[in-house]
N, C-alpha and C positions, 0 to 999 in steps of 0.2 A: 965840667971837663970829665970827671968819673962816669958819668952818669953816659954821656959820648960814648966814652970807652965802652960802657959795657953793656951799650947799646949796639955796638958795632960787632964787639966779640958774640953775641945773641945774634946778631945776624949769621955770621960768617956760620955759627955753629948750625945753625937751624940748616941753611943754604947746603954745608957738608952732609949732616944728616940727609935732604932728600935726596943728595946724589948717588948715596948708601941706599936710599928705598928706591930709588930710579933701577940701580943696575940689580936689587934684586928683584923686582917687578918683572926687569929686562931676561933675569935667569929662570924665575919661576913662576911668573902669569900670575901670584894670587894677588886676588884683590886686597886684602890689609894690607899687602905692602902698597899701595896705588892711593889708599885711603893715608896711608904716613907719609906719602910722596906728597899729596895736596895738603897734608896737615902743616909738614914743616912749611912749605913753598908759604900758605897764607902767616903764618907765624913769622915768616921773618917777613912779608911785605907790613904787619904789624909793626913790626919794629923802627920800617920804615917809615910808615905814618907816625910815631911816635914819635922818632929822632927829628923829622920836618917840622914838628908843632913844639920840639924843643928848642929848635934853630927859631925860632920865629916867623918861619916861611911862609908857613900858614896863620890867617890870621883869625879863622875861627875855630873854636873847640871843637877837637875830633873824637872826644873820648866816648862818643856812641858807636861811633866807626870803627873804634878799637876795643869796645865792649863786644859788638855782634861779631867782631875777627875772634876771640876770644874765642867763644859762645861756639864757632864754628868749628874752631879748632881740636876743641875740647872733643864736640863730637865727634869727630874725626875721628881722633883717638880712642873713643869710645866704639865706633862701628868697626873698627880694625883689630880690634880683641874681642868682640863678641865673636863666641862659638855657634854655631849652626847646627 
């Protein structure tokens, strides 16, 4: 049930967050914020896969689908703060 919960609140957060990088995207065209707008968006569909194969709904292991969501995310974050 914890585990639910603060898989849900991980979402909700991440979700708020790109709405935050949406409208500044939406105010100043740079690209970091575009690269945090897809960072969070894949970060919580993670969460989603995660919360489905907690629920049982899935019935095979997703944990390489949720290591490459990772793995993407991470860069994400990483090309949105590199300096040029």
């Amino acid at each position: 049930m914890m585990e639910l919960l603060l898989a849900i609140v991980t979402m909700v957060l991440s979700l708020l967050l790109a709405w935050v990088s949406f409208v500044a995207y939406r105010k100043s065209h740079l690209r970091p914020a575009l690269y945090l707008l897809m960072a969070f968006i894949l970060l919580a569909l993670k969460k989603v896969i995660e919360g489905l194969s907690l629920a049982s709904w899935i019935e095979r292991d997703v944990g390489v689908v949720t290591a490459i969501l990772e793995v993407m995310v991470l860069g994400l974050l990483l090309v949105s703060m590199w300096r040029r």
